[in-house]
C-alpha positions in Angstrom: 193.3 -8.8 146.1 191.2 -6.4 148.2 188.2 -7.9 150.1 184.8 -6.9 148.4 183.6 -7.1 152.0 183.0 -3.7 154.3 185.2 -3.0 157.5 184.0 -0.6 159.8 186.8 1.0 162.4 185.7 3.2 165.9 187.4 5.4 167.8 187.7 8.5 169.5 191.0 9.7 168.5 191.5 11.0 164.9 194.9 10.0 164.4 194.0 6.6 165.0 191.1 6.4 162.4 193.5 7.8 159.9 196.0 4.9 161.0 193.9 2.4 160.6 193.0 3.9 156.8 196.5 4.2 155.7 197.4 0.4 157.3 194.4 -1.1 155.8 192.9 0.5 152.9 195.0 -1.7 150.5 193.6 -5.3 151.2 190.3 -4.0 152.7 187.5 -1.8 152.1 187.7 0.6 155.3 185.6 3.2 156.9 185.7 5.2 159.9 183.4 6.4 162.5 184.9 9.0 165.4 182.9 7.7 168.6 179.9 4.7 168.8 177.5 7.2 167.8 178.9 8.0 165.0 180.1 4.5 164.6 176.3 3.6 165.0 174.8 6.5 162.3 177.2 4.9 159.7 175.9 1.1 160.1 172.8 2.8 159.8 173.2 5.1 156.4 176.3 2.7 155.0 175.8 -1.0 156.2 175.7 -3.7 156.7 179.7 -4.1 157.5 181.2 -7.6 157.6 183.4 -6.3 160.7 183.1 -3.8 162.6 186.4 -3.1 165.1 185.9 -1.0 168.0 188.1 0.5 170.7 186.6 -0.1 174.4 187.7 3.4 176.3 185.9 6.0 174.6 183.8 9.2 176.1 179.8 8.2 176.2 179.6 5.1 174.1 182.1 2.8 175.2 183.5 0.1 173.2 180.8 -2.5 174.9 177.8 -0.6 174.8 178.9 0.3 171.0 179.4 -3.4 170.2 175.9 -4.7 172.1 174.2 -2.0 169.8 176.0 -3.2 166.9 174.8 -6.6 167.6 171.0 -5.8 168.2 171.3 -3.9 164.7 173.3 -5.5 162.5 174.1 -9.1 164.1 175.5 -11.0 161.2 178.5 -8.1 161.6 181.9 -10.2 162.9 182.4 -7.7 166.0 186.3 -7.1 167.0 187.5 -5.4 170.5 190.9 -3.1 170.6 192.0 -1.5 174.1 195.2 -0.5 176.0 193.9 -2.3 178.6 194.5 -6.2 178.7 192.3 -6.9 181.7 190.6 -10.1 182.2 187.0 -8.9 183.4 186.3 -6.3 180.6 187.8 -8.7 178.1 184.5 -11.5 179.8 182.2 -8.3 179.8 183.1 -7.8 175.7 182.8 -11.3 174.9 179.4 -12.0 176.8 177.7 -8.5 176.2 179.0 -7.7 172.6 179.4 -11.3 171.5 182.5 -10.5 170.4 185.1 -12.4 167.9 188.2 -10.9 168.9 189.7 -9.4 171.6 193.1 -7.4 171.0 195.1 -5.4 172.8 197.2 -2.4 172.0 199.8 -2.0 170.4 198.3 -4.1 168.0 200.7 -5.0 165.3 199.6 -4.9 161.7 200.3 -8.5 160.7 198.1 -9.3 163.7 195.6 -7.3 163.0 195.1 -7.9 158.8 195.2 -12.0 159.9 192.2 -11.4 162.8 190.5 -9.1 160.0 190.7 -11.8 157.5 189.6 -14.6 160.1 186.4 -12.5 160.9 185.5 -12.0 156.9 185.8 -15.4 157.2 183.4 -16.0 159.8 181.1 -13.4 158.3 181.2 -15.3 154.8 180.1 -18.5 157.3 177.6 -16.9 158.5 176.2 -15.9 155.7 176.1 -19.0 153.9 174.7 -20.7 156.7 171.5 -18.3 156.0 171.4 -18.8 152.3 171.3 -22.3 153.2 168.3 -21.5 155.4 166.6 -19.7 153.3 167.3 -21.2 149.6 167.8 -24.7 150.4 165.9 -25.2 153.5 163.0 -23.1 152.5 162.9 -24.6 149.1 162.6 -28.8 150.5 160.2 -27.1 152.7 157.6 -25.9 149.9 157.8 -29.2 148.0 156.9 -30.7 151.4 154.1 -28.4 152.0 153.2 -28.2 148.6 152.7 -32.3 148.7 150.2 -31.7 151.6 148.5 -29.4 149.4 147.6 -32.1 146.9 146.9 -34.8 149.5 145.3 -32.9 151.8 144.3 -29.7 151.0 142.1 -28.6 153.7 145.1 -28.9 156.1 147.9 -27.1 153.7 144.7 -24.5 153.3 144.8 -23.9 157.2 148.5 -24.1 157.1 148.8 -21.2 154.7 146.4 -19.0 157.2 148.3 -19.9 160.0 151.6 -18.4 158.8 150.0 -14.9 157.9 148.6 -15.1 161.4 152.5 -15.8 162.5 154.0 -13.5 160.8 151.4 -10.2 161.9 152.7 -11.5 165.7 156.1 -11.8 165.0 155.9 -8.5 163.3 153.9 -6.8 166.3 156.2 -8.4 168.8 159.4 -7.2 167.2 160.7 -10.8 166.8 163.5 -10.9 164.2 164.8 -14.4 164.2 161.9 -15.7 162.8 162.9 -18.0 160.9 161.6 -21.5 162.9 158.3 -20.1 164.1 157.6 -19.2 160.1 158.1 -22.8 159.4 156.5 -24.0 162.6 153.6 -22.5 161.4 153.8 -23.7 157.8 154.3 -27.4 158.8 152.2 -27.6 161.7 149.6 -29.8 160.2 151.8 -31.8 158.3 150.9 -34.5 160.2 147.5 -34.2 159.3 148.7 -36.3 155.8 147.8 -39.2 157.0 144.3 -38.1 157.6 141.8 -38.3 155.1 139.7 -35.5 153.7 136.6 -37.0 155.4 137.8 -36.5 158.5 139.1 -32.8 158.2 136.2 -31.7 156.8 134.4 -32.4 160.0 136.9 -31.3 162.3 137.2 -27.7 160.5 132.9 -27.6 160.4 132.6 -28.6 164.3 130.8 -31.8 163.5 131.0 -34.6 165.6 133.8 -36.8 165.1 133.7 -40.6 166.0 136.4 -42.1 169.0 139.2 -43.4 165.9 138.4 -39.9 163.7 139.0 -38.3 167.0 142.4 -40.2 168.1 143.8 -39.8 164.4 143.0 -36.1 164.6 144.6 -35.9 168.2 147.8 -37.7 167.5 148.2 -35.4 163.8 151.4 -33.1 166.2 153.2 -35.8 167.3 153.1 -37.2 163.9 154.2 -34.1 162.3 156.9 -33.7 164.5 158.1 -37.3 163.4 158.0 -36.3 159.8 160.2 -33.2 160.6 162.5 -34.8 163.0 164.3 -36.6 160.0 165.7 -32.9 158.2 168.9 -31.5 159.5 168.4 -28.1 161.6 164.8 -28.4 162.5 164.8 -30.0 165.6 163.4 -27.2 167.6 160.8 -26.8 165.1 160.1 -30.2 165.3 159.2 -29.6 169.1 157.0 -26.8 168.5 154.9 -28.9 166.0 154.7 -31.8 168.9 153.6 -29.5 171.6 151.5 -27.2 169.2 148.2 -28.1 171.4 149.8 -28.0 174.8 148.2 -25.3 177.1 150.3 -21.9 177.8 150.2 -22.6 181.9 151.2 -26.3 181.0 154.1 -25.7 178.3 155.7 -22.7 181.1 156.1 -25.1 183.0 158.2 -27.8 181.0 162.2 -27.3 182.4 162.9 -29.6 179.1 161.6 -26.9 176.6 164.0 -24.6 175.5 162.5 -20.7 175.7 162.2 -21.3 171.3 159.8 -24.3 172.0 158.1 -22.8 174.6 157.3 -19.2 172.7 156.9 -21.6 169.1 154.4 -24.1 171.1 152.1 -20.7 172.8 152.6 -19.0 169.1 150.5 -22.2 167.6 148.0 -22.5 170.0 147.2 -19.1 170.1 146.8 -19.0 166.4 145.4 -22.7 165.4 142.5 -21.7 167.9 142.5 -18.3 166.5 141.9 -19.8 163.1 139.4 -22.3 164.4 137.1 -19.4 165.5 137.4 -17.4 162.4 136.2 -20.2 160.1 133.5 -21.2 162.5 132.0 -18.1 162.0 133.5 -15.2 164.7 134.8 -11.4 164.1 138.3 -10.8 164.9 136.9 -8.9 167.8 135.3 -11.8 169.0 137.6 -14.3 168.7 140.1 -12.4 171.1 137.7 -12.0 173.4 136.9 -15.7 173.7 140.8 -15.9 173.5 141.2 -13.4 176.4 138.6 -15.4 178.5 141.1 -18.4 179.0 144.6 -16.5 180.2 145.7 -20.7 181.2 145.0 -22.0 177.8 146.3 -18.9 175.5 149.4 -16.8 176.0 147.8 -13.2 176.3 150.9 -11.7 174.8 150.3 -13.1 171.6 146.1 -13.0 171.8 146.7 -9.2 172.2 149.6 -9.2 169.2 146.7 -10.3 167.2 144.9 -6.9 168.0 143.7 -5.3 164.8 144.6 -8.2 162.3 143.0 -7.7 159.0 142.3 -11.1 157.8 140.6 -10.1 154.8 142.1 -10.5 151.1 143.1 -6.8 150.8 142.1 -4.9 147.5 141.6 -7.8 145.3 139.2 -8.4 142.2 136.6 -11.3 142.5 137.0 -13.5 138.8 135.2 -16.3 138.1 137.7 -18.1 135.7 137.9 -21.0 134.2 141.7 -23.2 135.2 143.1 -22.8 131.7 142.8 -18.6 132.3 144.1 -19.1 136.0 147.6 -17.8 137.2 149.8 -18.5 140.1 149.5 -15.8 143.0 145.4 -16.2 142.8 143.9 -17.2 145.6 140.4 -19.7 145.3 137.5 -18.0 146.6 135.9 -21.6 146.8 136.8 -25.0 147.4 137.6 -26.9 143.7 135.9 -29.9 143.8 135.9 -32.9 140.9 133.1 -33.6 139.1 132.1 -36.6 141.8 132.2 -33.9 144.9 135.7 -34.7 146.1 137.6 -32.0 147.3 140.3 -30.9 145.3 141.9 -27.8 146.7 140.3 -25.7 149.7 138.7 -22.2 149.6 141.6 -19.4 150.9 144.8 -21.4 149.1 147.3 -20.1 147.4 147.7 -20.8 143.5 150.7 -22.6 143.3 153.0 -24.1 140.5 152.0 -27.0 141.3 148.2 -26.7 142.5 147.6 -25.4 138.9 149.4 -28.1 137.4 147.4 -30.5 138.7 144.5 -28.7 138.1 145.0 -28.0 134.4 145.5 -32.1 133.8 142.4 -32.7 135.6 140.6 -30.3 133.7 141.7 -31.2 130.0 140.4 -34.9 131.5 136.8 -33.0 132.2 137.2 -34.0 135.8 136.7 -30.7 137.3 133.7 -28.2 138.3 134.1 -25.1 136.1 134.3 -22.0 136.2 136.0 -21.3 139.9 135.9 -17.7 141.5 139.6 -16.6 142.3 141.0 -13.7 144.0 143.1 -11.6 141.7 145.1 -8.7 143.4 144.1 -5.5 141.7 147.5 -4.9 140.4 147.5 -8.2 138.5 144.2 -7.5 136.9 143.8 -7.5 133.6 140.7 -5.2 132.5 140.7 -7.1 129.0 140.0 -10.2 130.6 137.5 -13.0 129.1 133.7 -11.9 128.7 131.2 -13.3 131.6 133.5 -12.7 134.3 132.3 -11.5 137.2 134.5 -7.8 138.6 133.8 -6.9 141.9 136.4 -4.7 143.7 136.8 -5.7 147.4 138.6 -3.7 150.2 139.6 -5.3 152.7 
């Protein structure tokens, strides 16, 4: 049976190509590229390739700088190395600088080549269910965890929510592509804060003064977080990121025990969490950098300047003032939802989840709720037929 997956072939000599397409084409699904630029222009228009297989000696692009390329662009691609010339220091070179799989020299015979072929589909097929377990399975536990915080503690899962968007605009500005543990780094950095109750958040996100034990259990929310997150499989290095997530950018640059994930992760947070802190107490974007800018020792400037021309308003939304049984997930509250004796429900700026309208609906049908709330409805979801006595306002953002 023919793989479903792509191969990718390079090399300078025609006769070759059309070798490899005539030896191949039976169990695999083959196509050629004459040179790395060409080899490159078809990853680009025809990818992504499980393997790509590349000869080293060919004019321009050699089979190295092809394969390096290859790896910047398309790095779950199994890379494969073919050369006449079995020598120990360009085989090293290939391996270090392409990361490569294989390394065969010529003449290669078939057999050998079809069971290295097959090894690297296999290793592609690895690699790719190692990502579907990062991103289904992983990511899923994740958003039940965060989405607990968000009914225990909402003020925190409110600031977590913020603090990935922030992440993600510097990740995106910085042109990081692994991005996977600073993402949720982000997300769970205040996980700790579920021991902490309401009380005590409230005053630390309004700048009032906090008492010596509100001020300890406030202090010590990262290292409990990290605890938390310490006890799921693959997230140790995010675990460190949450622990050091206050540490100072000259202090955490210096720490030989940090790996150069934790160290970027722990400067992301800080930047950010004090980035956040500003905007809710009242500053510009504008001016938050600049108080940002003023302590180079305390913030990584790198990242305060990725922050540059954030927009951290809601985008073209409509304003609604709804009542929970007319409320959808993807709104966002415009207020905090509060129960009918003042406690804080869910906090102005989150998300409408599954499971934040859940609980809302039950504690609604009991009375126990303040209605009607004002959401955030993205334009495109809004429906112009809506209930009378709401309240339209278009704002751009």
């Amino acid at each position: 049976m023919k793989a479903e997956e792509k191969i990718l072939c390079v090399d300078d000599e025609a006769n070759i190509l059309f070798a490899y397409r005539r030896q191949l084409r039976k169990m695999f699904k083959i196509d050629t590229a004459l040179g790395g630029e060409e080899g490159l222009k078809a990853i680009q228009a025809n990818g992504p390739y499980a393997v790509v297989i590349s000869d080293l000696k060919m004019p321009g692009m050699d089979g190295i700088q092809f394969l390096s390329a290859v790896r910047e662009r398309s790095p779950d691609s199994v890379r494969m190395m073919i050369t006449g010339f079995a020598d120990l220091e360009v085989a090293m070179a290939a391996v270090n600088e392409g990361n490569i799989f294989r390394f065969l020299t010529k003449p290669v015979d078939n057999d050998q080549l079809v069971r290295a072929i097959e090894a690297a589909i296999e290793q592609y097929r690895l690699v790719i269910a190692e990502r579907e377990l990062l991103e289904k399975t992983l990511n899923g536990s994740i958003r039940v965890l965060t989405e607990i915080l968000s009914l225990v503690n909402p003020l925190a899962f409110s600031k977590a929510f913020r603090l990935r968007k922030y992440a993600d605009y510097v990740m995106q500005k910085m042109g990081i592509k692994d991005t996977w543990q600073y993402d949720l780094a982000a997300m769970l950095s205040h996980i700790g804060c579920i021991t902490l109750d309401n009380e005590t958040l409230e005053k630390v996100y309004a700048a009032q003064k906090l008492s010596d034990d509100e001020r300890k259990a406030y202090a010590s929310h990262p290292e409990t977080g990290s605890r938390l997150i310490q006890n799921i499989p693959r997230l140790g290095t995010v675990a460190q990121i949450i622990a050091n997530q206050m540490t100072p950018a000259s202090e955490i640059e210096q720490r030989n025990d940090l790996g150069e994930e934790v160290v970027f992760g722990s400067k992301l947070l800080r930047v950010i969490i004090e980035f956040d802190r500003l905007i809710t107490s009242g500053d510009n974007v504008a001016g938050a950098i600049h108080k940002l800018r003023a302590k180079p020792d305390e913030f990584d400037q790198e990242i305060v300047s990725a922050l540059t021309g954030i927009d951290i308003g809601p985008g073209e939304t409509k304003v609604m003032t709804l009542k929970v049984q007319d409320m959808a997930t993807g709104m966002v509250l415009d207020q905090d939802v509060r129960s009918k004796e003042g406690v804080l429900l869910v906090a102005k700026g989150q998300e409408v989840t599954i499971s934040v309208l859940e609980r809302l609906r039950r504690l609604s049908q009991r009375g126990d709720v303040e209605e009607p709330i004002r959401v955030l409805v993205p334009s495109m979801d809004f429906d112009p037929g809506g209930a009378d006595g709401e309240k339209e306002t278009t704002l751009q953002g």
